[in-house]
C-alpha positions as CSV (number, residue, x, y, z in Angstrom):
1,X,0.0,0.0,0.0
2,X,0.9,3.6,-1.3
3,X,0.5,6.9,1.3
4,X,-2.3,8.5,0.5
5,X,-1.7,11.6,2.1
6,X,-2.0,15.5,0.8
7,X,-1.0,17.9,3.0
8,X,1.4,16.1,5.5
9,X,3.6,12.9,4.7
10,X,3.8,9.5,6.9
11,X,7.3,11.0,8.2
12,X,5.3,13.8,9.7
13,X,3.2,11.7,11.3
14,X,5.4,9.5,13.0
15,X,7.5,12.4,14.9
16,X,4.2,13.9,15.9
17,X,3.7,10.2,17.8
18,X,6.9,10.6,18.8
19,X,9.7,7.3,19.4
20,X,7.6,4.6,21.2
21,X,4.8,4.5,18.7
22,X,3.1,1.0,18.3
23,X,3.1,-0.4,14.4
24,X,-0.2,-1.7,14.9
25,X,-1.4,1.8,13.6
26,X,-1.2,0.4,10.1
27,X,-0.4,2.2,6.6
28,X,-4.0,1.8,5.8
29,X,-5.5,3.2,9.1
30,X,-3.3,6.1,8.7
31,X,-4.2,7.2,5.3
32,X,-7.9,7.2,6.4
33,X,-7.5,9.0,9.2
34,X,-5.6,11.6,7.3
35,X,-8.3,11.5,4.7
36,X,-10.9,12.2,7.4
37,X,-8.5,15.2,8.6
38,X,-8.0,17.2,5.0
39,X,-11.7,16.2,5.1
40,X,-12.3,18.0,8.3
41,X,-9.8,21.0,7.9
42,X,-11.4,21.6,4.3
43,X,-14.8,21.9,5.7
44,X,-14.4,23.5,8.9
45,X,-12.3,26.3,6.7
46,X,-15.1,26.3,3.9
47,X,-12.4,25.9,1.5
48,X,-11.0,22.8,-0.2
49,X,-6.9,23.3,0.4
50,X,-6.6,19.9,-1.7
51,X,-7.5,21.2,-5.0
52,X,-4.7,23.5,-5.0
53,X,-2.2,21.8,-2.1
54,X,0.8,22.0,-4.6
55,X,0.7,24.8,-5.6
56,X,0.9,26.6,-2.4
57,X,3.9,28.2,-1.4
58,X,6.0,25.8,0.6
59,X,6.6,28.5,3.6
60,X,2.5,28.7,4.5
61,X,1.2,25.4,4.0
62,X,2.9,23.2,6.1
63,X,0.3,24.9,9.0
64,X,-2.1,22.4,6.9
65,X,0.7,19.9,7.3
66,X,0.7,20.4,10.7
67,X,-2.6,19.8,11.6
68,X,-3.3,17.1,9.8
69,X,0.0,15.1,10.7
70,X,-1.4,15.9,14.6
71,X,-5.1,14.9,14.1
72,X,-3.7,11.4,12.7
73,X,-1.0,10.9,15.4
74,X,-3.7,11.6,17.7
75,X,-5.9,9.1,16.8
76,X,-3.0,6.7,16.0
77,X,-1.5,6.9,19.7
78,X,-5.1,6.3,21.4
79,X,-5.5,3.1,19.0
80,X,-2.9,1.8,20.7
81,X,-0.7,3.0,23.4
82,X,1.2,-0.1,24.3
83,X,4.6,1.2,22.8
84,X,4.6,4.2,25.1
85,X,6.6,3.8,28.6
86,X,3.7,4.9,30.6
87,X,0.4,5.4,29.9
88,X,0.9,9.1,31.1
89,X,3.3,9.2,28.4
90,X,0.9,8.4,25.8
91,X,-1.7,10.6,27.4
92,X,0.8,13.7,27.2
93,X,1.4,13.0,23.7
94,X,-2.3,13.0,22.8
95,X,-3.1,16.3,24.4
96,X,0.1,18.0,22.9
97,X,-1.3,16.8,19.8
98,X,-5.1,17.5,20.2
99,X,-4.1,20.8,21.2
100,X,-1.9,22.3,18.5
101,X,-4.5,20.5,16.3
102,X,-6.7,22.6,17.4
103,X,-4.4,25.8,17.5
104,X,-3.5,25.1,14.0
105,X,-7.8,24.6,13.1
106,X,-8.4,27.8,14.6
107,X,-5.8,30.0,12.7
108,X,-7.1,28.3,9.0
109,X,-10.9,28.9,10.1
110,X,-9.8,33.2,9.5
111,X,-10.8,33.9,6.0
112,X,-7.4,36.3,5.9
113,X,-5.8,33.8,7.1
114,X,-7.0,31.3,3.9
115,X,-6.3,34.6,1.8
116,X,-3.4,34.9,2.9
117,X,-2.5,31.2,2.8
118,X,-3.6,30.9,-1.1
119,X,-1.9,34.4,-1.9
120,X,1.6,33.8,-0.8
């Protein structure tokens, strides 16, 4: 199986989960869940980033690649948190990541901020 990904990579992924991730998280699981995360940043922005993901500039849309690469690790570490050394462990890394997800969510929801995104 192929990564499916558009706005973040399965390298991006992985250092959100940080070093003890499990690999029962599988290839396929993660390219839905990133599917269901350009799903949900599209439609939360009103604006479909994947139509035109290339050609942004390089320097302003990796913020799309961060929230999406921290809405997957998310729900990859709490599918399985038996590589992590402590279940506290685990638990930080799912709020870090839940919360700059939604940092990131509520920056791209500013139509200037989409404007400014698409005119760079």
């Amino acid at each position: 199986m192929a990564w499916t990904g558009i706005f973040a990579t399965a390298a991006e992924v992985q250092a959100k989960m940080g070093s003890n991730i499990s690999t029962s998280f599988t290839e396929a699981m993660q390219n839905d869940t990133m599917a269901q995360a350009e799903s949900y940043i599209n439609c939360v922005c009103r604006y479909n980033f994947s139509d035109n993901f290339t050609s942004l500039n390089k320097d302003v849309k990796k913020i799309l690649s961060e929230a999406a690469a921290c809405f997957t690790a998310f729900y990859g570490i709490l599918y399985d948190m038996s590589g992590y050394t402590s279940t506290i462990e685990a638990e930080d890394m799912v709020n870090i990541c839940w919360s700059r997800f939604q940092q990131c969510v509520s920056l791209l929801k500013d139509q200037k901020v989409i404007d400014f995104i698409n005119n760079s």
